[in-house]
N, C-alpha and C positions, 0 to 999 in steps of 0.2 A: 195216828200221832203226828205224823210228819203233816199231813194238812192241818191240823190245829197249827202245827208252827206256822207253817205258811201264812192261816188265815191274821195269825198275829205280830208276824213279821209286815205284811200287807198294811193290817190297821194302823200298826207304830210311822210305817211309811208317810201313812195317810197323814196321822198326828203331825208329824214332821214339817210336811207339806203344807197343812195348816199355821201350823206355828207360823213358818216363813212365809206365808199369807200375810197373816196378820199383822208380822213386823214390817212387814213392805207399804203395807195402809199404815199405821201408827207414821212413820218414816214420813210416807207421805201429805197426809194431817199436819204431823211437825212442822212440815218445809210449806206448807199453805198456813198454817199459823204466823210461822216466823215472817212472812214475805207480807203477811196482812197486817201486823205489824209496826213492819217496817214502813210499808201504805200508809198507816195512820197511828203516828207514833206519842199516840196522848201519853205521858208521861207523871200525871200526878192529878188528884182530884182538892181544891183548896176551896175554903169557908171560909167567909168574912163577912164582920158587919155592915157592912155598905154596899157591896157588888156583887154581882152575877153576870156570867157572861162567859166570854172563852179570852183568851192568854195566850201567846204563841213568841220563842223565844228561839233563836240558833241554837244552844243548848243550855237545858233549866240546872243542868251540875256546875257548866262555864260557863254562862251568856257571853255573847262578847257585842262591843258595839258596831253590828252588821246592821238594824234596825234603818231603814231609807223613809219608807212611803206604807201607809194602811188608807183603806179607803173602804167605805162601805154603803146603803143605801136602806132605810128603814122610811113606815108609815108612822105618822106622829099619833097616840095613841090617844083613844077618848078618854077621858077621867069619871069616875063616879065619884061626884060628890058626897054623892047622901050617904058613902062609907066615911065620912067624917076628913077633917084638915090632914093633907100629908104630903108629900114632897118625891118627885122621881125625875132622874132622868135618863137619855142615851146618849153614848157617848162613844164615840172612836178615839184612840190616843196612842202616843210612845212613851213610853219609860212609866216609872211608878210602881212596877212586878218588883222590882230588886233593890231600888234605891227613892228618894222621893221628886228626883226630877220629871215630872210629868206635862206635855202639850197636849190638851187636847180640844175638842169640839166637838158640839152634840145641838140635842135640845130639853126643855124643860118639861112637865107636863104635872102642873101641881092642881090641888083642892083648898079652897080657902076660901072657907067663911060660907059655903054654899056657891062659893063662884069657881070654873075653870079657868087657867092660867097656861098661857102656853106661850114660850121665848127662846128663841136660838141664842148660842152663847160659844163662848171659848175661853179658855183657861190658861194659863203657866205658872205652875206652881213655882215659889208659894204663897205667888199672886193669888188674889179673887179673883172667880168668874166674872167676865165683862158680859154684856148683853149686848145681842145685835139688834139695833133699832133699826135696818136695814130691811128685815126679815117680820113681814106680819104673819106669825103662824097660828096655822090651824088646826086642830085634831081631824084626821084625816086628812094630811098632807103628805105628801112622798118627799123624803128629802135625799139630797146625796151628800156626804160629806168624805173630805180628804185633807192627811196632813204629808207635806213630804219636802225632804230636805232638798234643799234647790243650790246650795252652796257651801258644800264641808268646810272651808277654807274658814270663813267667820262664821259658822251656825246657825246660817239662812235659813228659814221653813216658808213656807206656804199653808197657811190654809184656807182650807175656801169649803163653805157648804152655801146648797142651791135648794130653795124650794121649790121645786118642779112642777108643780100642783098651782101654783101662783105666778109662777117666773124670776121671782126676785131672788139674786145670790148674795152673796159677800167673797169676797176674798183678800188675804191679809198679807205680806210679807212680815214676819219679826224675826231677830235673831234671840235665839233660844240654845245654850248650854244642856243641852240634853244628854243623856249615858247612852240613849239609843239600844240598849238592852231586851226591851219588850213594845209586843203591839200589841195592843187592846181592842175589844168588841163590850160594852159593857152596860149595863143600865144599872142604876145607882141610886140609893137613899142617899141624899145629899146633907153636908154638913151644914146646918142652921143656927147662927147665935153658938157657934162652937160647940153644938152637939149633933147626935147623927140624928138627922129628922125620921119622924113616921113615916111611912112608904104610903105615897096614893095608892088606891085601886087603880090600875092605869088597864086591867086586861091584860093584855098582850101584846108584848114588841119580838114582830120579828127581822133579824136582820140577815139581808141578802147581800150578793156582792161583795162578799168580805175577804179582799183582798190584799195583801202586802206585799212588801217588798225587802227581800235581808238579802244582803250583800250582793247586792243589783241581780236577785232571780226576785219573779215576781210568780206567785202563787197566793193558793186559798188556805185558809186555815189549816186543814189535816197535809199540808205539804208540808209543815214542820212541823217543828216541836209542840204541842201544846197540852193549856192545862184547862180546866174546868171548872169555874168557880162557882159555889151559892152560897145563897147570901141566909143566915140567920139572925136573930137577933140573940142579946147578952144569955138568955136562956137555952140557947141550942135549938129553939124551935123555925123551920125553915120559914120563910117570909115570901121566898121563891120558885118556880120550878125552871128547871132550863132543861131545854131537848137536845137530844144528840144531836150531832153536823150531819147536815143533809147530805144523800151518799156522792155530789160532785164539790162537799166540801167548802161549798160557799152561803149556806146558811144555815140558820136554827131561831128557835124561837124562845122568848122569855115567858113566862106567866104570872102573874101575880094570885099570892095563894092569902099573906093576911099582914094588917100593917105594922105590927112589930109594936 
């Protein structure tokens, strides 16, 4: 009788021991959860009829105007035509996430008519896009582009995109009233004739070197706050796919799935 207790004083023991096993791993999962995280603090997933892309803010409950400099580097992508006329582009930029002040600069990459079309361009809303006639581009060109405040004082920007693949750049100074809120990584069914155009088949855009800058620290994407947008159209059905951020955080890729 006395070794049955034993034997079951023993197992209870064991039980116990177990337990506080297990709660010492759970504990420790939690604190490697929490710390990954904090690593990479995506903070919302957002749909829209126009973009797709990634979103990065100081904070998406407060943004506040930390926003300096975003800078990134993508291949101009080929177009298929024979999916019929549609409109796309890429695009780096600041503000536009929370209010409608947006700068930005990208490139084009449309289908019309059976022909491809491809133009570097820059915006300020809620200006038109200009076209850089500076810039002959081509599907399958590497470009870099950057926009970055050069003078808070009046609302200096810079921007400048280079085709690398060619050699020819641009670079601009304007002064721009921006909120400085948000940076952007984006490819976009563009507004045509005041409506959201069809999306070309463009393939694939991926963008590397996505870099910015809030409140003079300079990091990649998963170094702050960000969000993740895709894009569908008036039906709910996606138009796009976008891939997680590569794991140093400085790129990801678009795809095109159909043209909306």
């Amino acid at each position: 009788m006395q070794a049955q207790k034993n034997r079951f004083r023993t197992r209870a023991i064991a039980l116990i021991l177990v337990w506080v096993l297990l709660l010492a791993i759970s504990l420790m999962l939690l604190s490697v959860l929490l710390a990954t995280l904090r690593e990479n603090p995506q903070v919302q997933s957002v749909v829209s009829l126009s973009w797709v892309g990634y979103v990065v803010a100081s904070n998406f409950a407060d943004p506040q105007a930390y926003v300096i400099e975003v800078r990134a580097t993508w291949v101009v992508p080929k177009v298929n035509v024979s999916a019929g006329d549609g409109y796309s582009s890429a695009w780096i930029g600041i503000g536009g996430q929370f209010d409608k002040s947006l700068i930005q600069v990208g490139t084009e990459h449309d289908a019309l008519k059976g022909e491809e079309a491809y133009s570097a361009w820059y915006e300020l809303l809620p200006d038109f896009a200009i076209k850089i006639p500076e810039i002959d581009l081509l599907a399958g060109d590497t470009v870099i582009a950057s926009i970055a405040l050069i003078n808070s004082d009046i609302n200096e920007w810079k921007i400048q995109i280079t085709d690398v693949t060619n050699g020819q750049s641009f670079s601009k100074n304007v002064i721009y009233n921006s909120t400085r809120l948000s940076a952007e990584w984006i490819v976009e069914r563009p507004t045509v004739n005041n409506q959201i155009s069809r999306l070309s088949d463009f393939g694939s855009i991926t963008f590397t070197d996505t870099y910015v800058n809030i409140n003079h620290v300079t990091g990649t994407i998963t170094s702050f706050p960000f969000s993740q947008v895709h894009m569908t159209n008036a039906q709910n059905t996606r138009l796009t796919s976008v891939s997680a951020i590569s794991s140093d955080g400085s790129s990801f890729t678009v795809n095109f799935v159909a043209g909306g």
